[in-house]
N, C-alpha and C positions, 0 to 999 in steps of 0.2 A: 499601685503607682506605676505607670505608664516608664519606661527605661528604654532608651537608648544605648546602641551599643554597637562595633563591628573587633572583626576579627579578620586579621590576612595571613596568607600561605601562599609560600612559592619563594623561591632564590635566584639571586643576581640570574645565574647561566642555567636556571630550569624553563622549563617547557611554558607555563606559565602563571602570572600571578593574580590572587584571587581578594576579594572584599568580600565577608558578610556582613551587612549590616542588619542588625533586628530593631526592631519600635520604631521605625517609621509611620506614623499616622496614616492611615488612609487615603488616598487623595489628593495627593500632593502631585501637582506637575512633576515630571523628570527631565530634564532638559540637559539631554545628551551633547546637545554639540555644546553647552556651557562646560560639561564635564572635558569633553574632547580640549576643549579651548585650554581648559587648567592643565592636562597634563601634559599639553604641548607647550604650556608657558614653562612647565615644572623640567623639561626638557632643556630650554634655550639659557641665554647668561653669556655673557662675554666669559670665556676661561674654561670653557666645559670641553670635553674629552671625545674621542673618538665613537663611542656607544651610540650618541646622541644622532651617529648619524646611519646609525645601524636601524635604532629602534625607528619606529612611528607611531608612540602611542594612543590607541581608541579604546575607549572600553566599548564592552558589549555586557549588555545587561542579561542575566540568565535567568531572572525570577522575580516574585515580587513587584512588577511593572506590566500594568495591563491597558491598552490602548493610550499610553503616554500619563498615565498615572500611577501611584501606590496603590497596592489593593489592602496594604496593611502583614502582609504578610513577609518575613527577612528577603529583604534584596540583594542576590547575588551580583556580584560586579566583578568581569573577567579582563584583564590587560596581557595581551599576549606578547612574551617572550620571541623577539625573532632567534636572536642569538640563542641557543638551547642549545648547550654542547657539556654539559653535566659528566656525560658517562663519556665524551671524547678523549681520552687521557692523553691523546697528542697536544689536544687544544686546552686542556685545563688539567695538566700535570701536578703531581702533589705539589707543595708550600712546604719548605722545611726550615726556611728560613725566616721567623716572623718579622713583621714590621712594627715596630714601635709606634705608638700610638693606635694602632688597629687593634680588633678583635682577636689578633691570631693567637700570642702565645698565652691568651690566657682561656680562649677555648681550648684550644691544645690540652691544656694543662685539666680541665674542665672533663672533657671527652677521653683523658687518655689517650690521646691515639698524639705522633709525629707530624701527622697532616695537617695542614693548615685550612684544606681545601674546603671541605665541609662548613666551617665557622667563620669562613671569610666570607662566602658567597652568600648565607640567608644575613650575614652582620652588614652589606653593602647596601649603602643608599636607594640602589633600583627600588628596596621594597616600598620606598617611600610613594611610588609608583599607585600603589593598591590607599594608601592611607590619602593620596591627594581625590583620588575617584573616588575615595567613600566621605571626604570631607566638604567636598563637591556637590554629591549628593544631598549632605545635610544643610547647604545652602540655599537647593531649591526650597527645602521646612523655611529656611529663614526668612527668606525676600516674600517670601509670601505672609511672614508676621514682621515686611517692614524691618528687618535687620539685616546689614551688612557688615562685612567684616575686610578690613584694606591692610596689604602689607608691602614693605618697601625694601630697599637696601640700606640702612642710614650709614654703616663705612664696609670698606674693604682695608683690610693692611691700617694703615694710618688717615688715608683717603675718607675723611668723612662729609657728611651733607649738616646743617643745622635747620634744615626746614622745621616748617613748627604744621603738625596737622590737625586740622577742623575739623569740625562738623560740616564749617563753610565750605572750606577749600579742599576736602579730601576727594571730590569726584574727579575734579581739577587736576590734583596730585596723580591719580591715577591712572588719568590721559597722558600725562609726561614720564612719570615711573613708564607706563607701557613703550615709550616709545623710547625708551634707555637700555643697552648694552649687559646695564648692570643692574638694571629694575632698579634705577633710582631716580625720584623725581626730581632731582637738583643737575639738571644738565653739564652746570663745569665740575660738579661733583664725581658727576657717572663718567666724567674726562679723566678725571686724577684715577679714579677707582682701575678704569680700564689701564693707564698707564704702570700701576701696582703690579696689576695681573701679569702685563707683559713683560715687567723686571721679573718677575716669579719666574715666568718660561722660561727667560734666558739663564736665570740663575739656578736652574732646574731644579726650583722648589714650590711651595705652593704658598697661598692668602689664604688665610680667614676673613671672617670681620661681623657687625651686626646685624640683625632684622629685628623689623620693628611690626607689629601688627594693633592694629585699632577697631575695635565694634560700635560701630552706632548703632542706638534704636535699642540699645537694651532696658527694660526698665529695671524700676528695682527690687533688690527681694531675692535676685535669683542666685542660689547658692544657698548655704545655711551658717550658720554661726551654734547648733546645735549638736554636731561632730566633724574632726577634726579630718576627716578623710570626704568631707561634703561642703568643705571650704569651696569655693568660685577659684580664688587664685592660687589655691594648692594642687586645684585639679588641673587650672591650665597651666601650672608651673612640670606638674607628672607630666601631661602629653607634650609640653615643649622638647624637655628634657628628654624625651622618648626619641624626638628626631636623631639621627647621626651625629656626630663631631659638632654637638650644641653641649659647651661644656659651662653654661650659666645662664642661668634666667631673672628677669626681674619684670615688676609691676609698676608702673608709671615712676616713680621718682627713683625707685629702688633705691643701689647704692648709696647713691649720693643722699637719700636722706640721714645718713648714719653720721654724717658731717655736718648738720646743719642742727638748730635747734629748733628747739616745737613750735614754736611760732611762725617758723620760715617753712616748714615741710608742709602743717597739717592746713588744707583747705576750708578756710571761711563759710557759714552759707547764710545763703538768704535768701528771699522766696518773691518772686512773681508772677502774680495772679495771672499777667497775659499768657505766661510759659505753662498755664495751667494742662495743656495736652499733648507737651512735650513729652518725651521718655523718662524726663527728671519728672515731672507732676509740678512742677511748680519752682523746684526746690534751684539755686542757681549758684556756683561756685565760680570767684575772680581765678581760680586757676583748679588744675585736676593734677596735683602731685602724688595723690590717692591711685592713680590710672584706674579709676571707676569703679573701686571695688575697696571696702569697709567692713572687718568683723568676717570677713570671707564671704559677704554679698554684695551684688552689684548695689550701687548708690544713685544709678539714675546717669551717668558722666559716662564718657566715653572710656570702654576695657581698655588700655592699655598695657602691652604684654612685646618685652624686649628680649635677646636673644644672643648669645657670645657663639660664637661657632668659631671653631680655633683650626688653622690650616688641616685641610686634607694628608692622611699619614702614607699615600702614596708617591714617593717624589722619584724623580727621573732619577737624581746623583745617588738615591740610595740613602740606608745610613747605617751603623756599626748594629748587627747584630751576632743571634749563633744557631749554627745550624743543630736542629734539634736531636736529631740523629748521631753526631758526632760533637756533640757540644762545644766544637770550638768555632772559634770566628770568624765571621764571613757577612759580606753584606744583605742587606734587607732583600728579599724579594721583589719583582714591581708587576704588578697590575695592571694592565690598563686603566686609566680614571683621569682624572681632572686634574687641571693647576687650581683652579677654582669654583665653589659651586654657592656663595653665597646667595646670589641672585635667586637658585632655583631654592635652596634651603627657604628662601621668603615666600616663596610658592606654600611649600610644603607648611610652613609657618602658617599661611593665612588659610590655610583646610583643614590644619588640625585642632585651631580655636576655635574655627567654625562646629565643627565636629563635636568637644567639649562643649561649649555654650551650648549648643540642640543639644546633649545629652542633659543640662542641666535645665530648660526650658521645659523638654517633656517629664521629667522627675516632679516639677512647679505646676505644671499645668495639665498633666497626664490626656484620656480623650484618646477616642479609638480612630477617630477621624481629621483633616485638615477643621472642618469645618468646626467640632469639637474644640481644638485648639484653640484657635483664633478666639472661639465665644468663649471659652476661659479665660483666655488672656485678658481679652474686653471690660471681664465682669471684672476681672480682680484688679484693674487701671480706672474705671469706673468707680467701685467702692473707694477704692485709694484716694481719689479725689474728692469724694466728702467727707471726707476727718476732717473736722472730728461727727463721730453718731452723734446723734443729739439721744 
């Protein structure tokens, strides 16, 4: 069976940060400046912090890419570090005093050691840096079997959007999302959101708030219902979860279906012959409260996959902590970082499902090569649509 898979290394203020990805098929376009494109969106965001204007992220690709293709072999993927100041102990002096809600005292406590310095810097969002380049990557597998993956801002703080997104209208969405502050496709919305941000500054505190990400083009099947660690939405619930300060996840209706009753939650179907070469096969739902996935396999309906990210634990005013050394009281440390990074966590959102779903597409459809691929995918959407055998 054919797997998908990457792994990164490197820290906020190291030298710099790495992706391997393994099981990429053969032959697949790489399309750098798409990648480029992602980590400079993953970069931007009304609310984001002084780094942003340090770094310029580019990957450079080390391996596994031979005259703008896969050769099949693990692709290296480098994002260099400007700021590398690691071993500078004027510039990145011990942490003794943790911040609540960060990583510090309880790698502290982890590591033994009073410093904080060590398990602040690889626990910092930067790394998300390496995971958008390698989620990127697995996007070029995808557009090339026809699937995309769109993600948005749907609130900051209280500031939220009620858009509703399509199949239709999601390209649409994605022209107005792009041209939002706050990567949100509801323009008086990405208004209220930015005005949130800005009471944050003044108040020298930070915003959370949601992202939303969507897949079209999936068919169905993919995932399993035959162990519990090969579920479709358990695995994109891990990698969501995996992000930074994402302290909740849910799948199309999520929460809210716990409030409602079985008739109001679970999706109707029915079947049209014309829809027969669609991604559903035929099969047609008045609504997707499912967010596209049933028994821990896709259903043919658009993935939907939401997102709680709770304010950044770095704030200007500080807040009561103790210094670890002399255990008494004293305020937080601060870091340089953001008031908020909603916008870019949606970045990072919509490369790490991309990422997920191609690990779970090449597991379904294995194949040494692009070419491979796609002719599985074909045959097994092809059989699909004549059930029944006679």
């Amino acid at each position: 069976m054919a797997r998908m898979d990457y792994q990164t290394a490197g820290e906020s203020h190291g030298p710099t940060l790495l992706a391997l990805v393994s099981g990429m098929p053969a032959g697949v376009p790489v399309d750098v400046a798409f990648i480029d494109a992602e980590l400079r969106r993953r970069q931007g965001g009304y609310g984001r912090g002084g780094r942003q204007r340090i770094e310029a992220d580019a990957v450079t690709v080390l391996s596994g890419v031979r005259l703008g293709q896969t050769t099949g072999a693990p692709v290296a993927l480098q994002v260099p570090n400007k700021d590398s100041r690691l071993d500078d102990l004027a510039r990145t002096p011990a942490v003794h005093t943790p911040r609540p809600g960060h990583a510090d005292l309880a790698g502290s406590m982890k590591y033994l050691t009073t410093d904080c310095r060590e398990t602040l810097e690889r626990a910092s969002a930067r790394e998300t840096a390496a995971r958008v380049a390698a989620g990127a990557l697995a996007r070029c597998l995808l557009r090339e079997l026809r699937i995309e993956v769109f993600a948005f801002t749907r609130s900051v703080h209280q500031a939220r959007t009620d858009v509703t997104i399509t199949e239709a209208n999601w390209q649409q969405m994605r022209a107005a999302r792009d041209a939002s502050d706050t990567y949100c496709p509801d323009a008086a919305a990405s208004k209220r959101q930015e005005e949130a941000i800005h009471q944050a500054k003044v108040d020298k505190t930070t915003a959370g708030g949601t992202i939303e990400a969507h897949v079209f083009g999936l068919p169905p099947g993919i995932g399993s219902t035959m162990h519990w660690f090969e579920k479709l939405d358990a695995r994109l619930a891990y990698a969501v979860m995996g992000i930074q300060a994402i302290k909740g996840v849910e799948i199309g209706l999520g929460f809210e279906s716990a409030g409602r009753f079985g008739h109001e939650v679970h999706d109707p179907i029915a079947f049209d012959r014309a829809r027969l070469e669609t991604p559903g096969l035929g099969f047609v739902r008045p609504s997707n409260n499912a967010g596209g996935t049933e028994g821990g396999m896709s259903n043919g309906a658009p993935v939907v996959v939401r997102a709680a990210m709770k304010p950044i634990a770095t704030l200007l005013r500080g807040m009561p902590s103790v210094d670890l050394n002399t255990k008494q009281g004293a305020p937080s440390a601060y870091e340089r970082s953001d008031v908020s990074a909603v916008a870019a966590a949606g970045v990072v959102l919509e490369n790490v499902v991309a990422f997920e779903v191609g690990r779970c597409l090449r597991e379904k459809f294995g194949g040494d090569s692009l070419h491979e691929v796609r002719g599985q995918m074909e045959w097994y959407l092809a059989e699909a649509r004549k059930l029944p055998r006679g």
